[in-house]
C-alpha positions as a Python dict, from the first residue, in 0.01 Angstrom:
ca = {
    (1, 'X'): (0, 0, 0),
    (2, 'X'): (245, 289, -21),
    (3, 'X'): (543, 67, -51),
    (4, 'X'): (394, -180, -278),
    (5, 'X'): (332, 129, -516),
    (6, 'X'): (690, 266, -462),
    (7, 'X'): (840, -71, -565),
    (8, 'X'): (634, -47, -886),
    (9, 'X'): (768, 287, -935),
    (10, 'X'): (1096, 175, -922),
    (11, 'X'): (1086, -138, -1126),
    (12, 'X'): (926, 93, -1381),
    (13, 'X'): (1220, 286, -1345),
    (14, 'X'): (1459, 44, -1415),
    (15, 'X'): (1260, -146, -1702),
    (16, 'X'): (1320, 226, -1806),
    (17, 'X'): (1651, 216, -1791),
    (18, 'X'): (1737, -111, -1899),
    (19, 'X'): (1532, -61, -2252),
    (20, 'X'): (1727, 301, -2259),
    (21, 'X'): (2053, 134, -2250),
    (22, 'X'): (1957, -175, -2480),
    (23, 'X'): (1814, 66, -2767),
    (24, 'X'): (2201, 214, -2708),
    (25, 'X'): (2397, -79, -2736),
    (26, 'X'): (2177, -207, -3048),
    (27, 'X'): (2208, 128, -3221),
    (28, 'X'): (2585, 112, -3153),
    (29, 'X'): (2605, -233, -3236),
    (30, 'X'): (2369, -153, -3570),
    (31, 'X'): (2713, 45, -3698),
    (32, 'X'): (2934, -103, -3973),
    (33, 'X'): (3277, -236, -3915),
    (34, 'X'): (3550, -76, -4105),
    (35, 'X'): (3928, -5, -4107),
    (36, 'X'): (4007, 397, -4180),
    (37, 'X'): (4329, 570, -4280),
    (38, 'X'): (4402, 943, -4250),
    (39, 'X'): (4484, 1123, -4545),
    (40, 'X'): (4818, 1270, -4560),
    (41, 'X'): (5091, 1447, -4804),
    (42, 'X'): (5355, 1213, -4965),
    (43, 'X'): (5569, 1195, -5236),
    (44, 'X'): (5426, 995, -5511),
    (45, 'X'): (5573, 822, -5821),
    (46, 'X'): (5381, 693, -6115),
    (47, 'X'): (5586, 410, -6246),
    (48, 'X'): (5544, 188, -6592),
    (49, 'X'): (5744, -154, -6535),
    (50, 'X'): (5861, -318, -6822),
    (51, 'X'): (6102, -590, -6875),
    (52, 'X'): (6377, -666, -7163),
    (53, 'X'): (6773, -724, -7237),
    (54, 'X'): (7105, -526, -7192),
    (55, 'X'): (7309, -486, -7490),
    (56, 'X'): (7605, -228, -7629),
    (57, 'X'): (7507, 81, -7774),
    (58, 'X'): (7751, 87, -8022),
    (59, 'X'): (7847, -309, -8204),
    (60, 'X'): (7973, -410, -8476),
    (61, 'X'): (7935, -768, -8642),
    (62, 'X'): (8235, -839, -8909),
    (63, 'X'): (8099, -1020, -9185),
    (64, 'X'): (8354, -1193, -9436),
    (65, 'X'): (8355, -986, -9758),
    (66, 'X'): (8544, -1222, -9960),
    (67, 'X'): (8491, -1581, -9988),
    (68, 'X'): (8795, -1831, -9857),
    (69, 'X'): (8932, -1991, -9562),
    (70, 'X'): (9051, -1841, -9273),
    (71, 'X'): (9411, -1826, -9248),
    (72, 'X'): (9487, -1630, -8923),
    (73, 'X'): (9308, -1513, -8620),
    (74, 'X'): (9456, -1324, -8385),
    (75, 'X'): (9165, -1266, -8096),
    (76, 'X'): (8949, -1465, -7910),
    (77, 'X'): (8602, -1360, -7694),
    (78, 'X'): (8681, -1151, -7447),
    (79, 'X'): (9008, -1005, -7573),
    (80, 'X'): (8980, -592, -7566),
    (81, 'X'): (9066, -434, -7914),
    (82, 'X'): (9169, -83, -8080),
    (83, 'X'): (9033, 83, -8386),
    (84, 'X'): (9240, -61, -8677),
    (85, 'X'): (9412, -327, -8471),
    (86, 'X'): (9438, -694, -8699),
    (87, 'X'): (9174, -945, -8620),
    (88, 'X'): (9150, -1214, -8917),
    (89, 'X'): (9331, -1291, -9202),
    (90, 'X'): (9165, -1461, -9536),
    (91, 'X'): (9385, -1698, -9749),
    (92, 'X'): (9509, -1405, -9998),
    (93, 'X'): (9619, -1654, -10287),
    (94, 'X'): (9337, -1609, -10495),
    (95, 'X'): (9330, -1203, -10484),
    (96, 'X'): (9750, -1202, -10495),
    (97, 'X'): (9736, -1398, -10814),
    (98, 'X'): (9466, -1136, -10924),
    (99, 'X'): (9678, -850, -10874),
    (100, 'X'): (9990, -1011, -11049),
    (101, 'X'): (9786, -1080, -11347),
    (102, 'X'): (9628, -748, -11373),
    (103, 'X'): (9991, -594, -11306),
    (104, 'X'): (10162, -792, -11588),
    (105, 'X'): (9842, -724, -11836),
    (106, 'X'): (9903, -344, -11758),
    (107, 'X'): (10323, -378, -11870),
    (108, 'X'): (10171, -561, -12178),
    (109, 'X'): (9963, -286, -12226),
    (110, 'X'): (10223, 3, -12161),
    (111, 'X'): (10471, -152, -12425),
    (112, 'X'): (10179, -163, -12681),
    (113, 'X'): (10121, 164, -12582),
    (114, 'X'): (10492, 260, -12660),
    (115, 'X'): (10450, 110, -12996),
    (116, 'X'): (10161, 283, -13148),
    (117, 'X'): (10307, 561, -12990),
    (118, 'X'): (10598, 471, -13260),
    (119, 'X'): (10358, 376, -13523),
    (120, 'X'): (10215, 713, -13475),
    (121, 'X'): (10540, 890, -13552),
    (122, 'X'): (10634, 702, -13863),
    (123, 'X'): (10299, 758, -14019),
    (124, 'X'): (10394, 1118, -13990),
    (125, 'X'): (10656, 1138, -14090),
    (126, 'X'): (10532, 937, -14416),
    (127, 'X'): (10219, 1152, -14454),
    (128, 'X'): (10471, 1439, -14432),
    (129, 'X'): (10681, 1298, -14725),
    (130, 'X'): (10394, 1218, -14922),
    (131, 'X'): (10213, 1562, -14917),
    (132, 'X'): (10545, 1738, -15023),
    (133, 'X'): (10592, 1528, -15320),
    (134, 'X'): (10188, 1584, -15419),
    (135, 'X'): (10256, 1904, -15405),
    (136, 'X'): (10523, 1863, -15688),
    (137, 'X'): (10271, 1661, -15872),
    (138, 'X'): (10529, 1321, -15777),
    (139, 'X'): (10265, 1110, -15612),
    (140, 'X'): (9892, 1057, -15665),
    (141, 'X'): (9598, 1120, -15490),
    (142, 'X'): (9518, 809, -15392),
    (143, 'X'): (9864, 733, -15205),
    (144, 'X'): (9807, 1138, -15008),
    (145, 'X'): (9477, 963, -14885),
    (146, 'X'): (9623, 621, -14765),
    (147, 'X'): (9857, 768, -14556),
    (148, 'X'): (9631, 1057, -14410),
    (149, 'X'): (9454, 723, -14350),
    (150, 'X'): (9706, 569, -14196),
    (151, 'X'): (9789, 853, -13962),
    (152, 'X'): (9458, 861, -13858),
    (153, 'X'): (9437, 504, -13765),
    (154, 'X'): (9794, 515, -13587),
    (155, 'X'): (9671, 839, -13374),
    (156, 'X'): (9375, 662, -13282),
    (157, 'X'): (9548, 308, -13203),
    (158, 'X'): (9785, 558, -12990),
    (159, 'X'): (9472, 670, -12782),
    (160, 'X'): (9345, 314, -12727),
    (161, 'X'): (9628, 165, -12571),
    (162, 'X'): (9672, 483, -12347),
    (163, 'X'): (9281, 396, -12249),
    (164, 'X'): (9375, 34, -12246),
    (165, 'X'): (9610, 124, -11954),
    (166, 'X'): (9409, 352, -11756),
    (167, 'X'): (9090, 74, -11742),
    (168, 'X'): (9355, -144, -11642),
    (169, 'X'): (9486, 49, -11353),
    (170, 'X'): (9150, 110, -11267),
    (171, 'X'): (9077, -270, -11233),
    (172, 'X'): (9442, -312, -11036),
    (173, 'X'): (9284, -62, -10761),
    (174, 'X'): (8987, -283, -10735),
    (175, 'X'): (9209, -602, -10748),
    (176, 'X'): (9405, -463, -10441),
    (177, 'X'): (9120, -330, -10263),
    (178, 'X'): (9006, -709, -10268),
    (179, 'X'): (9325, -827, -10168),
    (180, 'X'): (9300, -551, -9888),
    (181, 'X'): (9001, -737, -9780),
    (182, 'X'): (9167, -1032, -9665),
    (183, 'X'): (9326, -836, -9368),
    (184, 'X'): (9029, -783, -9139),
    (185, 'X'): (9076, -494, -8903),
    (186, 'X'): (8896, -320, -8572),
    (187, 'X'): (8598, -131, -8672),
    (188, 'X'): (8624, 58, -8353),
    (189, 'X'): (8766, 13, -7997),
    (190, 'X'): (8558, -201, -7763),
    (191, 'X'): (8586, -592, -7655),
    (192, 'X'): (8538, -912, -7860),
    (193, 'X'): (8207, -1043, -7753),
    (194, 'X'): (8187, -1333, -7964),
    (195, 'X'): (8345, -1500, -8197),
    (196, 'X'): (8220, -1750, -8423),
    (197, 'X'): (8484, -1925, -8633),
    (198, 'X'): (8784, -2110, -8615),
    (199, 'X'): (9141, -2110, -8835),
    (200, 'X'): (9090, -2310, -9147),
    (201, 'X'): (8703, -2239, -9181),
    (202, 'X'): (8595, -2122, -9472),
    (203, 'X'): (8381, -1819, -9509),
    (204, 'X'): (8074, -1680, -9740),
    (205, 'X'): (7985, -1367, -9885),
    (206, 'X'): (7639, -1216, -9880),
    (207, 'X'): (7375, -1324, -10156),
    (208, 'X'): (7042, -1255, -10266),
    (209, 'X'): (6858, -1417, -9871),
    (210, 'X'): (7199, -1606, -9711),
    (211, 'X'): (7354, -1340, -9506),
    (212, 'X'): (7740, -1334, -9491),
    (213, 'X'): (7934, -1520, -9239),
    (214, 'X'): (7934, -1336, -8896),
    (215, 'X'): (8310, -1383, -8805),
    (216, 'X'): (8334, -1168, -8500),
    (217, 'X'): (8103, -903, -8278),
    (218, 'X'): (8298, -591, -8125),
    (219, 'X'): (8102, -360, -7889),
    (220, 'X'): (8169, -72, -7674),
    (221, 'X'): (8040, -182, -7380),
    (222, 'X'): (8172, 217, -7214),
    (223, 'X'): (7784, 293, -7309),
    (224, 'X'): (7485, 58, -7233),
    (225, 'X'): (7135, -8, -7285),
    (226, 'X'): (6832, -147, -7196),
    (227, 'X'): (6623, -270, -7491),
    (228, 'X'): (6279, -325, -7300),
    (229, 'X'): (5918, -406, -7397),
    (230, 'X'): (5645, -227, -7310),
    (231, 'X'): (5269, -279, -7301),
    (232, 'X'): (5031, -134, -7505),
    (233, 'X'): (4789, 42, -7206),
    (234, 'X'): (5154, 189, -7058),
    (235, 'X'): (5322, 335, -7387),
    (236, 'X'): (5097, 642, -7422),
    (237, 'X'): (5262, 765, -7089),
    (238, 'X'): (5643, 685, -7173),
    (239, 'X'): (5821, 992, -7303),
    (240, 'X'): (6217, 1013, -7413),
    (241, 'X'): (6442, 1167, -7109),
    (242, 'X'): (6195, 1040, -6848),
    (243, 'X'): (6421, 846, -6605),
    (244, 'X'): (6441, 470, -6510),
    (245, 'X'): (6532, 234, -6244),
    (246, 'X'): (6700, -74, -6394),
    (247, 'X'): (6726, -371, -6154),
    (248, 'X'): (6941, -695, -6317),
    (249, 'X'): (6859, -1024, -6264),
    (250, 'X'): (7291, -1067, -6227),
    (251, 'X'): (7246, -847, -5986),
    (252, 'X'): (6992, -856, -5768),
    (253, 'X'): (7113, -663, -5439),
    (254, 'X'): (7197, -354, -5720),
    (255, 'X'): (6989, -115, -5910),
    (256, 'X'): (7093, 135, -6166),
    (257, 'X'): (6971, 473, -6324),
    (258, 'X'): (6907, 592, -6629),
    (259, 'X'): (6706, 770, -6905),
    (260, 'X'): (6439, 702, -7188),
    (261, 'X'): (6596, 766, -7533),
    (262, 'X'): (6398, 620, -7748),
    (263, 'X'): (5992, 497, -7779),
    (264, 'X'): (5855, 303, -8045),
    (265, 'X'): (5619, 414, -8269),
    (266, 'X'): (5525, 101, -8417),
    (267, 'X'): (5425, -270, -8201),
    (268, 'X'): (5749, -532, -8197),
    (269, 'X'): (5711, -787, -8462),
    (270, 'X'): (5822, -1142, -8455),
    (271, 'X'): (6102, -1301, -8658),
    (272, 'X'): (5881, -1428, -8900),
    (273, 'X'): (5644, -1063, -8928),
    (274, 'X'): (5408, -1159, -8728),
    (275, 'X'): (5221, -936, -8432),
    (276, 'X'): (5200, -1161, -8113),
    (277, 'X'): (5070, -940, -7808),
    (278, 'X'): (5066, -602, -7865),
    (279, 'X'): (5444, -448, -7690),
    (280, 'X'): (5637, -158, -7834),
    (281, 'X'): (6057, -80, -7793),
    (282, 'X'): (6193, 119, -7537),
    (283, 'X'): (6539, 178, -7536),
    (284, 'X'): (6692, 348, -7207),
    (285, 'X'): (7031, 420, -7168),
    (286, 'X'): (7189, 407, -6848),
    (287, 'X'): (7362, 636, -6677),
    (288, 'X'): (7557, 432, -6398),
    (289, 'X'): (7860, 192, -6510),
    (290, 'X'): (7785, -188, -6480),
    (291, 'X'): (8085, -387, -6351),
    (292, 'X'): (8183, -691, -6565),
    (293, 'X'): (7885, -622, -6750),
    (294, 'X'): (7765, -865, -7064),
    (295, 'X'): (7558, -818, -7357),
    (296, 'X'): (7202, -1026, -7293),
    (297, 'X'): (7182, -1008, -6939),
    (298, 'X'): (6803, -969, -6809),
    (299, 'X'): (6663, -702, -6702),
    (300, 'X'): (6378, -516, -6560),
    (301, 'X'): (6292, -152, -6578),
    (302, 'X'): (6091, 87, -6398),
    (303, 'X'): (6005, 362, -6551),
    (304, 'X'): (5893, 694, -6448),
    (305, 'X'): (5633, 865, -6586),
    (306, 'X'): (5444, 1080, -6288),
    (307, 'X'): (5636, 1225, -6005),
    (308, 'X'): (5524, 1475, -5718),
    (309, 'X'): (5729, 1589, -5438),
    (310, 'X'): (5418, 1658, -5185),
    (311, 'X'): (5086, 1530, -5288),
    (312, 'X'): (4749, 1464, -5129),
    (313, 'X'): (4730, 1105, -5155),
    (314, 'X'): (4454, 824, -5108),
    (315, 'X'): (4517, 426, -5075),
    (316, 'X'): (4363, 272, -5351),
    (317, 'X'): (4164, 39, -5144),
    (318, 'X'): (3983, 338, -5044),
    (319, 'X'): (3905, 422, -5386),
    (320, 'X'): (3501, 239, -5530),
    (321, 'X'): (3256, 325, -5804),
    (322, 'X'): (2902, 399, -5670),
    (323, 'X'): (2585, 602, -5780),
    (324, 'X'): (2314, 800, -5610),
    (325, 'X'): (2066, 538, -5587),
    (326, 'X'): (2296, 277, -5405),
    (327, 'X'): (2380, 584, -5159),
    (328, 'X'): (2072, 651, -5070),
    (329, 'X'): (1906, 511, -4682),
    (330, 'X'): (1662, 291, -4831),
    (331, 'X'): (1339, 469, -4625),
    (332, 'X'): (1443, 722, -4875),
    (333, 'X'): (1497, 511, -5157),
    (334, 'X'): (1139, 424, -5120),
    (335, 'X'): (965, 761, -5037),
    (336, 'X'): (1162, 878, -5361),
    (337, 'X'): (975, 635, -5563),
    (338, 'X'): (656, 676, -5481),
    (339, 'X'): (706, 1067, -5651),
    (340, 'X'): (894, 918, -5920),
    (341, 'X'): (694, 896, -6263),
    (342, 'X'): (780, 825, -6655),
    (343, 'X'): (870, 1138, -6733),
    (344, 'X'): (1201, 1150, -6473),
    (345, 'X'): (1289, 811, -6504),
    (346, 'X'): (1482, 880, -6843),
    (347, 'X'): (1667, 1179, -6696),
    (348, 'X'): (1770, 970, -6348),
    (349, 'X'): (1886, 677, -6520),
    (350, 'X'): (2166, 954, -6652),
    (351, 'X'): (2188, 1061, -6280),
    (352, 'X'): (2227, 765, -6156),
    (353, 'X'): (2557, 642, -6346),
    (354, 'X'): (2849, 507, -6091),
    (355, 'X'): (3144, 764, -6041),
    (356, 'X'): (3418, 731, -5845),
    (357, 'X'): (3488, 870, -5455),
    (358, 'X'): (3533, 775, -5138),
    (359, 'X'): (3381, 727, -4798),
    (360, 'X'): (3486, 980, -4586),
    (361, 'X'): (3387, 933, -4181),
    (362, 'X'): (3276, 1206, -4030),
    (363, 'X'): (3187, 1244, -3631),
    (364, 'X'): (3135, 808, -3655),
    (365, 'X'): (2925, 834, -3976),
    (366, 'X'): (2976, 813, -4353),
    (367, 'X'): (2972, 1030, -4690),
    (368, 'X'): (3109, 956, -5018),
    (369, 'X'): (3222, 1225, -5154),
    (370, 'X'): (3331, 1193, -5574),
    (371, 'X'): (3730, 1222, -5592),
    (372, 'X'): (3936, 1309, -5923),
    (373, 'X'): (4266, 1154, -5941),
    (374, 'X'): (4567, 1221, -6083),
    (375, 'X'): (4926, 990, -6090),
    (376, 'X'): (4962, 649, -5966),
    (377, 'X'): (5170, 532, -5686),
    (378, 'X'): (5197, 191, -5581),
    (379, 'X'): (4964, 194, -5365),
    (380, 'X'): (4802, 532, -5410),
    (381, 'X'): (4625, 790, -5635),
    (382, 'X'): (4705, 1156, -5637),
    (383, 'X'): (4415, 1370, -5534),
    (384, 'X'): (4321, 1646, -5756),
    (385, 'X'): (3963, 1735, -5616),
    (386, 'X'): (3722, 1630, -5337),
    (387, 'X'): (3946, 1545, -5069),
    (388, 'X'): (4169, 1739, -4828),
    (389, 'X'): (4467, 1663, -4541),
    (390, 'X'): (4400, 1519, -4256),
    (391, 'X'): (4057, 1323, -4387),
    (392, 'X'): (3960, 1018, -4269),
    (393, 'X'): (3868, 737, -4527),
    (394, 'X'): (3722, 430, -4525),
    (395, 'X'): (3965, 158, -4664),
    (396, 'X'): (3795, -165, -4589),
    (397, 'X'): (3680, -412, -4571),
    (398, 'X'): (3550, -446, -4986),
    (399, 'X'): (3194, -593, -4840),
    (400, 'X'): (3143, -259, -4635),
    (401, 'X'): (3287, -21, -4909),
    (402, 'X'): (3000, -246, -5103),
    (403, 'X'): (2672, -187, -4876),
    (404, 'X'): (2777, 189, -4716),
    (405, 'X'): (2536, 438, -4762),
    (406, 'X'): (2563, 818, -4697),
    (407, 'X'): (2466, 908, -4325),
    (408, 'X'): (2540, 494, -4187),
    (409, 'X'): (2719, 452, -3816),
    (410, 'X'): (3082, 333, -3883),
    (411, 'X'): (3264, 135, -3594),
    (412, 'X'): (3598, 196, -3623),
    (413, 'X'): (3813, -162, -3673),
    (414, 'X'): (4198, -22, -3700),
    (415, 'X'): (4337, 319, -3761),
    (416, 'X'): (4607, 384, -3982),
    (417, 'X'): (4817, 703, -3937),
    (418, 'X'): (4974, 668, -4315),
}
């Protein structure tokens, strides 16, 4: 009887046992798998991609000025050029023939000029002789008035050819300034980019909407740029002398620095006015020399707008929007309810608006704490309140960072140092 009572005793015992370690291993098993990441200083770097052309800061298109054909050229695309050096000739018949006719209308003009000049004296010389033999009573009045007349007339005539001459001159400067124009020279010094005419074309002059005829394009390519478009939710952070990483697609084992000159203020417009998506300009100049660079070549800039040498940092992944309610154990969720009435609802509802945080784990259970961010990295936010070094976080999976409440077991999946 004894030992039949002992064995009871002892399978009691082990039933015992056996429920004590099975409520164990269920509540362990009851936890929620997730993947955690220590939070640690880093250097972080808000950047604002944006993608666009290279081009010259400084070029110069030569337009023809004169109409005609072309009657030399001297460089080709490519060629390197000096400030003043001869590029194109225009067929200078036209303006030559100008400037003879002007020349021999201003000889004309100077002989005339030497006549009245002539004229002048003799009616002076008569007007003279005339008043001397009034004054004897020899002549009448009416002869002393014709030749004050006449001296009068030749005086004037005298001044008209001498401004005859001068408005002559004056068009014989203009006449050779056109004839100047035929000889087209080197705005600056830089390199022939393109060229787009031949010997024997003829070329237009500008008027009214037909531009002129683009005969060549000279840059200086000592000083480049990148002419980039930028999106509308990324402008407000882009600031002149913020630097940039510019990465070409000629190059693509090479990057190169430089440095925000210029933002626009207004959105780019399309050739014919119209606003497509909304992008402003950026120009950035870089600082680093391209080799065998070439106006047009695409290009892709990152620019920075956020930088900090040490900063507290959280992976985005970490990073959810939840509220008080949704935080809550659901026992509690319920007892909170029942004391709920009509008057609080109105005032929770305000409560119980999502904000952002993170999970934080805690001896092997959860709490979201609310986090205020600051710059973007590329894969992390700069934390400005609620978190500190050395935290541990909750990263994943997006289904647990969905159903976690405050106080829940986590299991640790994988542990990430960084």
């Amino acid at each position: 009887m004894k030992n039949k009572r002992n064995l009871w005793i002892a399978v009691a015992v082990i039933a015992l046992t056996l429920i004590v370690i099975l409520n164990i291993t269920l509540r362990r098993e009851k936890g929620i798998k997730v993947d955690v990441m220590t939070i640690e200083e880093m250097e972080l770097r808000a950047l604002v991609s944006a993608s666009g052309k290279i081009q010259p800061k400084i070029s110069v298109d030569i337009s023809a000025t004169i109409p005609g054909k072309v009657f030399k050229l001297s460089v080709d695309e490519g060629d390197p050029v000096k400030k003043g050096q001869f590029l194109i000739q225009i067929d200078p018949t036209t303006a030559e023939s100008q400037v003879e006719q002007i020349r021999a209308s201003i000889n004309a003009a100077e002989a005339n000029y030497e006549l009245a000049k002539a004229n002048l004296v003799q009616a002076e010389d008569d007007l003279t002789r005339a008043e001397k033999l009034y004054s004897r009573k020899l002549t009448s009045e009416e002869t002393i008035q014709k030749k004050r007349t006449a001296f009068r007339v030749a005086k004037m005539t005298v001044n008209a050819k001498k401004q005859e001459i001068s408005r002559l001159k004056a068009s014989l400067s203009t006449a050779e300034h056109e004839l100047n124009k035929v000889n087209i020279h080197a705005d600056i010094d830089g390199i022939v980019i393109k060229r787009n005419v031949e010997e024997g074309e003829n070329v237009f002059v500008g008027a009214f909407n037909n531009p002129a005829t683009v005969l060549l394009t000279i840059a200086n390519l000592s000083i480049i740029e990148a002419i980039v478009e930028v999106d509308e939710t990324d402008i407000i952070d882009v600031k002149a002398g913020q630097q940039a990483e510019i990465k070409l697609d000629a190059y693509p084992d090479s990057s190169f620095t430089g440095h925000v000159t210029k933002v626009g203020q207004s959105p780019i417009l399309t050739a014919g006015g119209q606003q497509q998506a909304t992008s402003f300009e950026v120009i950035i100049q870089l600082d680093d020399r391209i080799p065998n660079v070439r106006s047009g070549l695409s290009c892709k800039a990152d620019i920075t707008t956020g930088y900090r040498e040490k900063a507290v940092a959280v992976p985005i992944q970490a990073l959810t929007l939840r509220d008080d309610e949704s935080l809550m154990k659901r026992s509690k969720k319920i007892g909170s309810k029942k004391r709920e009435n009509a008057e609080t609802e109105g005032v929770n509802k305000k409560k119980n608006e999502p904000y952002q945080g993170v999970f934080v784990v805690d001896n092997e259970h959860v709490t979201f704490k609310a986090v205020k961010t600051g710059i973007a990295g590329e894969r992390h936010f700069e934390v400005l309140s609620g978190l500190e070094k050395d935290d541990v976080v909750v990263t994943g999976p997006f289904s647990a960072l969905r159903k976690l409440q405050n106080g829940d077991l986590a299991k640790v999946n994988k542990k990430d140092k960084k």
